[in-house]
DSSP file (Angstrom, degrees, kcal/mol; ACC not computed):
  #  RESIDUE AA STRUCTURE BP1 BP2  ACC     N-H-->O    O-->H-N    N-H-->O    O-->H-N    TCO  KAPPA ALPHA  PHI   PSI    X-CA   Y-CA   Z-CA
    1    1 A X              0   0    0      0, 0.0     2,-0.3     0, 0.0     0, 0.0   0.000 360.0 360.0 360.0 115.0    6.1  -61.0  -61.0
    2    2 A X        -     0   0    0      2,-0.0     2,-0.5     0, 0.0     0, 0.0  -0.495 360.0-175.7 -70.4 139.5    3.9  -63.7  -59.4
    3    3 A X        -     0   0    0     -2,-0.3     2,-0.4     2,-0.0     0, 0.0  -1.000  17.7-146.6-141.4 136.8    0.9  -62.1  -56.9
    4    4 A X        -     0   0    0     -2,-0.5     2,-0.4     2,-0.0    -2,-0.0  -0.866  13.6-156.6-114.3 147.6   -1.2  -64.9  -55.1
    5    5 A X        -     0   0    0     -2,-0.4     2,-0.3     2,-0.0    -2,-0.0  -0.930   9.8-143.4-125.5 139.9   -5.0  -63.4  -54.8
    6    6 A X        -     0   0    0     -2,-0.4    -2,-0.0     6,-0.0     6,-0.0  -0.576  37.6-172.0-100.1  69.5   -6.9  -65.1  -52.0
    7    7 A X        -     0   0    0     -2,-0.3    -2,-0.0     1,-0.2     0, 0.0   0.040  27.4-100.3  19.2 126.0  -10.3  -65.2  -53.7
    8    8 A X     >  -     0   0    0      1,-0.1     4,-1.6     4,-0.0    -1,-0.2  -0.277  35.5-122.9 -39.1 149.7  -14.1  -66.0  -53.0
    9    9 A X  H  > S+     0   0    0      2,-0.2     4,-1.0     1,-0.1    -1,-0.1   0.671 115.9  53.8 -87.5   7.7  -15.0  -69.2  -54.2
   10   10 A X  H  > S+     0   0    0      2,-0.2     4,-3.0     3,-0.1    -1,-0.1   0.810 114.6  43.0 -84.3 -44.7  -17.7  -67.7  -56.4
   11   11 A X  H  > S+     0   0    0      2,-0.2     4,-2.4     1,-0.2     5,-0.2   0.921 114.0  56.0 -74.2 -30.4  -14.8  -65.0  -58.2
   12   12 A X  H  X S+     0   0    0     -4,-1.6     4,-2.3     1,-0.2    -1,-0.2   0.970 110.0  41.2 -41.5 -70.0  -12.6  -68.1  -58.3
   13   13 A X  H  X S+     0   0    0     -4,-1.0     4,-2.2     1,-0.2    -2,-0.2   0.700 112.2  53.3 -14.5 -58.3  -15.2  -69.8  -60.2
   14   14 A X  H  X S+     0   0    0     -4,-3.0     4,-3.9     1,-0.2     5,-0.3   0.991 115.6  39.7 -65.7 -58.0  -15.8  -66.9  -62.2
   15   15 A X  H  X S+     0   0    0     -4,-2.4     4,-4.4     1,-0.2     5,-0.2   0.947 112.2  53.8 -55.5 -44.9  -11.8  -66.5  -63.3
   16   16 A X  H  X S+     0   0    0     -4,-2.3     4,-5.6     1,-0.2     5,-0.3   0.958 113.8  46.6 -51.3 -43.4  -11.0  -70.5  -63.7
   17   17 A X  H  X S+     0   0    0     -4,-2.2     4,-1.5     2,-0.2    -1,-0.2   0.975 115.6  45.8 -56.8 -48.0  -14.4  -70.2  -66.4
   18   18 A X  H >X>S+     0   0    0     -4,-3.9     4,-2.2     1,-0.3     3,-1.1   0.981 111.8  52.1 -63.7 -57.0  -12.8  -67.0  -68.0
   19   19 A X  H 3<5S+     0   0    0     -4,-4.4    -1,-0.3    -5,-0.3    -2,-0.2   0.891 106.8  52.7 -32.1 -55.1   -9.4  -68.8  -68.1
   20   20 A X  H 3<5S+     0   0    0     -4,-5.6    -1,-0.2    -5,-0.2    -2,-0.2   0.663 101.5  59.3 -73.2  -8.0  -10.8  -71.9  -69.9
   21   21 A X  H <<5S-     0   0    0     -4,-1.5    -1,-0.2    -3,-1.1    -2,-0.2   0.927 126.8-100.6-104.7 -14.8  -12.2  -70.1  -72.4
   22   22 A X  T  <5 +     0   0    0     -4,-2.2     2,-0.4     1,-0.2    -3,-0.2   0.463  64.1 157.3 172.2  25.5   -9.0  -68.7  -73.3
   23   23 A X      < -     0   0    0     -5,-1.1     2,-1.0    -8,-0.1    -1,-0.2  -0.654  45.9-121.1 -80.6  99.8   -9.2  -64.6  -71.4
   24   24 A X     >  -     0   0    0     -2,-0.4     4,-1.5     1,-0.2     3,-0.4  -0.413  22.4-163.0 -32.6  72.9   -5.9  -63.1  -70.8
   25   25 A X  H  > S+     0   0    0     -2,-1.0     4,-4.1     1,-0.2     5,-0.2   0.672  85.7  55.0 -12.4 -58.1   -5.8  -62.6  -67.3
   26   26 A X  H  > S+     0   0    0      1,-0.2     4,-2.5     2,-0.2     5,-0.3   0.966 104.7  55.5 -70.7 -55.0   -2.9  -60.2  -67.4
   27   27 A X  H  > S+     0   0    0     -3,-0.4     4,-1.6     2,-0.2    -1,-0.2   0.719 105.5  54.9 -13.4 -53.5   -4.7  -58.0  -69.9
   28   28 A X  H  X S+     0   0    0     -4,-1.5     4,-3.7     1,-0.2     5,-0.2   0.942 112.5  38.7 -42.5 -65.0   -7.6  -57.7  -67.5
   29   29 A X  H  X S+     0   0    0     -4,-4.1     4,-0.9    -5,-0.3    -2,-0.2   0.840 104.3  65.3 -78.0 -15.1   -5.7  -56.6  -64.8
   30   30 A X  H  < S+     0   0    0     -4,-2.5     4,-0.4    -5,-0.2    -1,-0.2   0.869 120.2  34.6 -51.0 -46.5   -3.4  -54.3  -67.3
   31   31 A X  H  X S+     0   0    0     -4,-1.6     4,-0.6    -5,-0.3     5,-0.3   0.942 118.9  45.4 -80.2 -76.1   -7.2  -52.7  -67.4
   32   32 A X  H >X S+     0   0    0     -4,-3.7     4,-2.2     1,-0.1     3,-2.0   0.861  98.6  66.3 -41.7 -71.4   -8.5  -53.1  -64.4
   33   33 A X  H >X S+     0   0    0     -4,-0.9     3,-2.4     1,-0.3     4,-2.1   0.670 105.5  42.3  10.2-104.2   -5.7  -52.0  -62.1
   34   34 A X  H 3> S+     0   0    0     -4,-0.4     4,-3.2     1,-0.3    -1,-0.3   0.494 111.5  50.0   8.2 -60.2   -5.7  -48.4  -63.1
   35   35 A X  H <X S+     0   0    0     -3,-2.0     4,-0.8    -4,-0.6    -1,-0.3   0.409 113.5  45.8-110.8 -24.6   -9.1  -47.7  -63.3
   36   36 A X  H <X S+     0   0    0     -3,-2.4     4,-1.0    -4,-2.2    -2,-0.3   0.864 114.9  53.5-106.4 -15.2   -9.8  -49.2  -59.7
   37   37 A X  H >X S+     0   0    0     -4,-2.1     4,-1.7    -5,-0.3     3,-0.9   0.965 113.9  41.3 -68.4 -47.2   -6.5  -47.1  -58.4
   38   38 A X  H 3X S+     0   0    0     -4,-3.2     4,-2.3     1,-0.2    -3,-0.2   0.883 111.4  49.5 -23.9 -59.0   -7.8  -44.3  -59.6
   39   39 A X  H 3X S+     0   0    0     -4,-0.8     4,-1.0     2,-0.2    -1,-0.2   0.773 114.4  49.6 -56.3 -29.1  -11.3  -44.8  -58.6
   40   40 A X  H XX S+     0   0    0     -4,-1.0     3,-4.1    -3,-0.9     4,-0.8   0.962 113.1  49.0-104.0 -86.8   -9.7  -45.7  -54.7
   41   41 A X  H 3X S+     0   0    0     -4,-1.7     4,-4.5     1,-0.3     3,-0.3   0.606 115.1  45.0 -22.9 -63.6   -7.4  -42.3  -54.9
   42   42 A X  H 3X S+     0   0    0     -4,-2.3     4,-1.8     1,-0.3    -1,-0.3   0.613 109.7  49.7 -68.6 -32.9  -10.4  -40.5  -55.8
   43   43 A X  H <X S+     0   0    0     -3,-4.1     4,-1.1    -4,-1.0    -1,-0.3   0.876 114.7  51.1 -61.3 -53.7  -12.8  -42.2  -53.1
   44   44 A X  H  X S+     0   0    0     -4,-0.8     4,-4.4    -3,-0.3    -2,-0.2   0.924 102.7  56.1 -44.9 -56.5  -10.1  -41.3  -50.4
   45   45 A X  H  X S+     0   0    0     -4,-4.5     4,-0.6    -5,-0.3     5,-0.2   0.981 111.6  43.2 -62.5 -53.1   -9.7  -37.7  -51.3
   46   46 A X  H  X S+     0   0    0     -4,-1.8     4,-2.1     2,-0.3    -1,-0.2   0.727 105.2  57.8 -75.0  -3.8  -13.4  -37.0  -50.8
   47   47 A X  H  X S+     0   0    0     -4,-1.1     4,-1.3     1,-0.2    -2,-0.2   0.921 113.4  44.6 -56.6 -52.0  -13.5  -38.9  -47.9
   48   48 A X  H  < S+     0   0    0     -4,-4.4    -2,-0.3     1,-0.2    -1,-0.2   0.469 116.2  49.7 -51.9 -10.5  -10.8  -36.2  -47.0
   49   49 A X  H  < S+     0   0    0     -4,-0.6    -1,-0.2    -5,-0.2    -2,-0.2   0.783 114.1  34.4-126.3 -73.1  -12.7  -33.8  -48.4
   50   50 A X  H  < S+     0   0    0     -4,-2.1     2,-0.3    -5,-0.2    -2,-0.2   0.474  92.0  97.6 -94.3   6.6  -16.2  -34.2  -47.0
   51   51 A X  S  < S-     0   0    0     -4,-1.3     2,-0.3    -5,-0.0    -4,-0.0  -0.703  81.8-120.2 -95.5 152.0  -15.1  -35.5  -42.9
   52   52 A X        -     0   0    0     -2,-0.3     2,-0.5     1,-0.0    -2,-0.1  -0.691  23.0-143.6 -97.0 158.7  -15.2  -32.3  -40.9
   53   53 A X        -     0   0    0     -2,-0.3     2,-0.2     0, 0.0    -1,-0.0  -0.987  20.2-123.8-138.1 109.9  -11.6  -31.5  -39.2
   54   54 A X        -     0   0    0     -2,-0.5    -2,-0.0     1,-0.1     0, 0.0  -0.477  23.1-120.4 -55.3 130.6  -11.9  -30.0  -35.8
   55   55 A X     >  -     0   0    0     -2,-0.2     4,-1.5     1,-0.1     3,-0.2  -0.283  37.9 -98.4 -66.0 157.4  -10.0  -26.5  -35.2
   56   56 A X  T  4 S+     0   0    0      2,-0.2     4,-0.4     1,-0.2    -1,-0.1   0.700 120.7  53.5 -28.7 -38.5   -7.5  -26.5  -32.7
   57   57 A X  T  > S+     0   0    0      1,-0.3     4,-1.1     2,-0.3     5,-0.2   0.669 104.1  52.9 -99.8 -15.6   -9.8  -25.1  -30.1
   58   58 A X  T  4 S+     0   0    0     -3,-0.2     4,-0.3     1,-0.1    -1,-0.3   0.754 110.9  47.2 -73.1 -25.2  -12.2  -27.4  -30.6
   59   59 A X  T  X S+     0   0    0     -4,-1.5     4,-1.0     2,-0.2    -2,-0.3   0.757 114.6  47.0 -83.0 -24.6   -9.6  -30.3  -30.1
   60   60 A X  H >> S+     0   0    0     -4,-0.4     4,-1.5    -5,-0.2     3,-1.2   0.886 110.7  54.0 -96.7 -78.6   -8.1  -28.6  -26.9
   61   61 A X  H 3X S+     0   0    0     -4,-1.1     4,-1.3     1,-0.2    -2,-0.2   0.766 110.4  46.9  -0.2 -45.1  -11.7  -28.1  -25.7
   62   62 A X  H 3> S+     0   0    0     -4,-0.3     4,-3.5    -5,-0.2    -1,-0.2   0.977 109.6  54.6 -75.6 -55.6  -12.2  -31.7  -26.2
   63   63 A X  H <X S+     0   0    0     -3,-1.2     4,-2.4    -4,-1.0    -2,-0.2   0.945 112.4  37.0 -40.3 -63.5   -9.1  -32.6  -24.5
   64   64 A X  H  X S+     0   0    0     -4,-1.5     4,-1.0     1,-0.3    -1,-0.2   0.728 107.4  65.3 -94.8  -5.4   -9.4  -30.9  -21.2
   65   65 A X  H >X S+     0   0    0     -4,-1.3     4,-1.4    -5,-0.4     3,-0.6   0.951 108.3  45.4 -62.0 -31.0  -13.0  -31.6  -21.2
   66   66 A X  H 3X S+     0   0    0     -4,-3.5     4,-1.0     1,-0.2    -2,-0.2   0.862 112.9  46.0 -69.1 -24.6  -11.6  -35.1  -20.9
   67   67 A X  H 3< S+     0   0    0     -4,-2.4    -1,-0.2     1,-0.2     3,-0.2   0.814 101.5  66.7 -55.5 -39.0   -9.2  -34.4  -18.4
   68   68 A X  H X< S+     0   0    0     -4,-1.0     3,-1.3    -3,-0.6    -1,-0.2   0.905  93.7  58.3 -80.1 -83.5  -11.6  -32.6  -16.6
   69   69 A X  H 3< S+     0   0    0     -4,-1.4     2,-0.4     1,-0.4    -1,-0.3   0.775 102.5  55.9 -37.1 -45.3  -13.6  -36.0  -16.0
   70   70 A X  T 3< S+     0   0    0     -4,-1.0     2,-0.5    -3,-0.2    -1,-0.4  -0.260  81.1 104.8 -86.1  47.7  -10.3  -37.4  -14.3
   71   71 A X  S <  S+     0   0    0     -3,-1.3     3,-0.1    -2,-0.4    -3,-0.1  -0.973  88.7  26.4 -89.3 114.8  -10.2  -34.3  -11.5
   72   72 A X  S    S+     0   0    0      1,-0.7    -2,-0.1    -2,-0.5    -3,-0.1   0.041  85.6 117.7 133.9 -34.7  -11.4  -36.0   -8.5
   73   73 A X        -     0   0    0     -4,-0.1    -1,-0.7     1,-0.1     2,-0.3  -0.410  69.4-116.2 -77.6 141.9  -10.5  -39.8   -9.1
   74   74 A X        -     0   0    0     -3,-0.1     2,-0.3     1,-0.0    -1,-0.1  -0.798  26.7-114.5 -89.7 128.0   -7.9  -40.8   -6.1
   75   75 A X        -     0   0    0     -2,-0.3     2,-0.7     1,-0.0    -1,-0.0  -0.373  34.8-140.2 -73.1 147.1   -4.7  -41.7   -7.2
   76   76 A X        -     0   0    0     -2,-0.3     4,-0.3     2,-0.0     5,-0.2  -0.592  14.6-105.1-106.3  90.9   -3.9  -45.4   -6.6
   77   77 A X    >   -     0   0    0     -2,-0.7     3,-1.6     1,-0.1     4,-0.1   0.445  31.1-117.7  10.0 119.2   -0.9  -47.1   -5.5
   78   78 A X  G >  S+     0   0    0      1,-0.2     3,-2.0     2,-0.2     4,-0.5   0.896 110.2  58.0 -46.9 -49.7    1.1  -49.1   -8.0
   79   79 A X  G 3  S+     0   0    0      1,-0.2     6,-0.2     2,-0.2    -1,-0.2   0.725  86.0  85.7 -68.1   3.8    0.7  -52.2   -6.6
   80   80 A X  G <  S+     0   0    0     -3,-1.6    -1,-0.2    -4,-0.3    -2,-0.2   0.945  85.6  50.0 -44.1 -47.0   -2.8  -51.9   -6.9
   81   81 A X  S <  S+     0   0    0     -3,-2.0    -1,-0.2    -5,-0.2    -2,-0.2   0.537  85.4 131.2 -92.4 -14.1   -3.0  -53.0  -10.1
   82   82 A X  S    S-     0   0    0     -4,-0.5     5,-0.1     1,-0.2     4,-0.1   0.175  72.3-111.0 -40.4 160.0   -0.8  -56.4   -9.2
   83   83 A X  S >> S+     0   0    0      1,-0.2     4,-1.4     2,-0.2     3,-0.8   0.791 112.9  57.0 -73.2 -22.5   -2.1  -59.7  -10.4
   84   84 A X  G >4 S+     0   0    0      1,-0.2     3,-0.7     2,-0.2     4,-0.2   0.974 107.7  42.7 -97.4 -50.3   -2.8  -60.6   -6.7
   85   85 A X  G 34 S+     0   0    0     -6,-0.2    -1,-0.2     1,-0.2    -2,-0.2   0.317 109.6  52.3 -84.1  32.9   -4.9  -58.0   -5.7
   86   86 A X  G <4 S+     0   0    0     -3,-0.8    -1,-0.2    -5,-0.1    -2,-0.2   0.653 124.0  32.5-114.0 -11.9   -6.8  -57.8   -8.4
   87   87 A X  S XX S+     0   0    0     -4,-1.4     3,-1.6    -3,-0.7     4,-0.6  -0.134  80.0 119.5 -88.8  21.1   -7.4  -61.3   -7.9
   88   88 A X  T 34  +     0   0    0      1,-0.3     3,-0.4    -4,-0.2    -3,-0.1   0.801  69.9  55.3 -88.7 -18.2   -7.3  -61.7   -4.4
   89   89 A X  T 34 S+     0   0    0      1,-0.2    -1,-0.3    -3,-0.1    -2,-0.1   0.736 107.3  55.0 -60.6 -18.1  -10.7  -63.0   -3.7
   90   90 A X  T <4        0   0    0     -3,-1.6    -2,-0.2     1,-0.2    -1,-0.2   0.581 360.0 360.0 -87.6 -16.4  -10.1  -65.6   -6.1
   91   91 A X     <        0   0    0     -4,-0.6    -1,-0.2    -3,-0.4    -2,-0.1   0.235 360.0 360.0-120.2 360.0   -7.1  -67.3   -4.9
């Protein structure tokens, strides 16, 4: 399987050197791979872990406080929103 890596040009640099001096590429990543999917899972899950997850009733709370903000607001006619009257000074 070919994978094309879009690279910095300093890690470019770094791989071409490693390359000429004769560092199995695929070997690298045979190691590396692994060890940074692991590390990723493991970073995720305590992100999951440690973000706090609002209870329902704090999430419905939240919700109709927002709703709550739109009580009052006059509804507007569709053609409000038309390109000519939202532009109609301009034109």
């Amino acid at each position: 399987m070919d994978v094309v890596l879009q690279l910095k040009p300093e890690i470019a640099a770094r791989v071409e050197a490693a390359r000429a001096q004769g560092v199995d590429m695929n070997a690298v990543l045979e190691q590396a791979l692994p060890v940074t999917l692991e590390r990723s899972q493991f970073l995720r899950r305590e992100a999951e872990r440690l973000t706090p997850r609002p209870t329902h009733k704090q999430l419905h709370d939240a919700l109709t406080a927002i709703a709550e903000l739109g009580k009052g607001i006059l509804a507007l006619p569709p053609d409000a929103f038309d390109r000519e009257k939202l532009y109609e000074d301009r034109l």
